[in-house]
N, C-alpha and C positions, 0 to 999 in steps of 0.2 A: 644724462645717462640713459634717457629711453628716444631711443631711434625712433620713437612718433610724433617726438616733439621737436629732438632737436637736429638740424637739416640746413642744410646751404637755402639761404634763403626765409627761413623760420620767424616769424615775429611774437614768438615766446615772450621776449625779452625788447623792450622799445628802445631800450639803448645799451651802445656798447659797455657803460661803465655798468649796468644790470648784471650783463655776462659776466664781465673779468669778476664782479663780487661773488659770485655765487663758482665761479674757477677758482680763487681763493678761497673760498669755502670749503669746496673740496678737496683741494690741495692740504688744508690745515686739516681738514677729516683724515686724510691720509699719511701726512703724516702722525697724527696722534693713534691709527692703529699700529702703524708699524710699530712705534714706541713703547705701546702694549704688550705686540708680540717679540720684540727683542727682551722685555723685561719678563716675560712670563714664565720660560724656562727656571727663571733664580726664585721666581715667590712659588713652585711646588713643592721646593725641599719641606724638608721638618723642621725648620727655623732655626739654626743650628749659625753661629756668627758667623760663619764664613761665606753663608747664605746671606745674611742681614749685612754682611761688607759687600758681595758681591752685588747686590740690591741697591745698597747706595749708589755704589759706581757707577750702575746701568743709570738711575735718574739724575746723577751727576752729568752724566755724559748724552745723557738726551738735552738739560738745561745749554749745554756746551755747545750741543747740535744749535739748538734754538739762538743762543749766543749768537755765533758763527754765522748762520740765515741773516740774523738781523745786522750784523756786523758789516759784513759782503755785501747786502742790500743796502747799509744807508754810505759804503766807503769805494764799493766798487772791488774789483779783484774777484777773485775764484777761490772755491773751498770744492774735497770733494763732495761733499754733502750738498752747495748749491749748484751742481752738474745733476747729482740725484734728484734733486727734486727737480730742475729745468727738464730732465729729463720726463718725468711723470706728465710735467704742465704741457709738452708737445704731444706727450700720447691724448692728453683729455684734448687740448686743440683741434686736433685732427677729427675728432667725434664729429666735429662743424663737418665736415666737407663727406660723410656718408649721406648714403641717399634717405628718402623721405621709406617707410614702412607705413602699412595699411594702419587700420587703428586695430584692428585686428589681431596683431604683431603680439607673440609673447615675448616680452621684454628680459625675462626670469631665462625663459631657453636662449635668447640672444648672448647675455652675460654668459650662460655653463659653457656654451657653446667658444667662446672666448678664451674659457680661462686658462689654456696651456700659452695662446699668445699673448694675452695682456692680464698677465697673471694679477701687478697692482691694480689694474682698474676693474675684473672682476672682483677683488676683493671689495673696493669701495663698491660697485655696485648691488654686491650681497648686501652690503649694511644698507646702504641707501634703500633700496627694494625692502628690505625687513619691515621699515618703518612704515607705521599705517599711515594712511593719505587721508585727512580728514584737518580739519579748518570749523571752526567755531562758527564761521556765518553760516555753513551747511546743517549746525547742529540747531541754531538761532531760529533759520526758516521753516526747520520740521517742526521744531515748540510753535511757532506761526500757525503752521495749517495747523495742527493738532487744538489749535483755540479757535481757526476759522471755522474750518469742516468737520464741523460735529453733528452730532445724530438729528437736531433741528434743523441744519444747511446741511444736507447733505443731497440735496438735489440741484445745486449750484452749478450752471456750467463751466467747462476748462475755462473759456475766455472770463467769465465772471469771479472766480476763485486765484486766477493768475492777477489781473487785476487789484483785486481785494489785497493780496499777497504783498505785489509792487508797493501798493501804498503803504501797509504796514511794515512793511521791510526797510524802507527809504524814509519813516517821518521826519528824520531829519532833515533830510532834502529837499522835503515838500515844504517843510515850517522854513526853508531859506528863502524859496523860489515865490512860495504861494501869493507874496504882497505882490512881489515884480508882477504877477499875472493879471494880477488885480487893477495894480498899476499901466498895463498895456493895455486892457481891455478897454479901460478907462480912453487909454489915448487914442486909441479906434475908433470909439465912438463918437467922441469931440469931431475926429475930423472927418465923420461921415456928413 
């Protein structure tokens, strides 16, 4: 969904089966807002039965949808609903074959800018874009420096503190490798 990543040519993703999961991803994103917003109309009444009937039916008839998806997909044949969605998955396809944007590129104005012609895929891309971009090992590494560079090391240079960092970030890595090294240095020496 951000034209700075994704490009004819892109190596985001190392393999094709990367892509199609994260196409299916989206695709199930999308369809479960739509399913939202068909239902959403019937849950503002005042709860009134005919609200609470016509409420079942919409989540009836979404399971029915979902049926049908899976139905067509594992028997073959056409539904209109698998034409709908086939339809969504060639507009997100096609995102591949736009050109590459600066990094600079607002992403946010690319989508507004969009959304009278790909009305669905601005929609998923407002919720996409919503979500905050953040990952656990980014949070892991700041608690790292936050114990490395403290007001006793705080004269440590870049290359020394990046260092420091590498190591403690990767013990894992190191406690696999570190015999092997141990091990070569070893056969080095034998055959000097």
């Amino acid at each position: 969904m951000d034209p700075r990543l994704n490009f004819p040519g892109s190596t985001v993703f190392t393999t094709g089966d990367e892509k199609e999961s994260v196409q299916n991803f989206l695709k199930t994103l999308w369809l479960r807002l739509k399913s939202i917003k068909e239902a959403a109309p019937s849950t503002s009444g005042g709860g009134s039965s005919a609200d609470q009937t016509s409420s079942a039916s919409l989540d009836q008839s979404a399971s029915q949808d979902d049926m049908d998806s899976f139905i067509t997909e594992m028997f073959g044949g056409s539904s209109s609903f698998a034409c709908e969605t086939s339809s969504f998955h060639k507009q997100l396809r096609q995102l591949e074959a736009e050109p590459r944007q600066p990094f600079n590129y607002d992403p946010w104005n690319h989508w507004r800018a969009r959304k009278s012609t790909h009305p669905e895929l601005y929609e998923l891309a407002m919720v996409i874009l919503a979500a905050p971009s953040t990952q656990v090992s980014v949070e892991r590494a700041f608690s790292a420096l936050n114990l490395v560079f403290s007001d006793l090391r705080c004269g440590l240079s870049d290359e020394v503190l990046q260092n420091i960092l590498l190591i403690k970030l990767n013990g894992d890595v190191f406690d696999k490798i570190l015999h092997h090294l141990y091990d070569w240095k070893a056969i080095s020496m034998d055959s000097l």
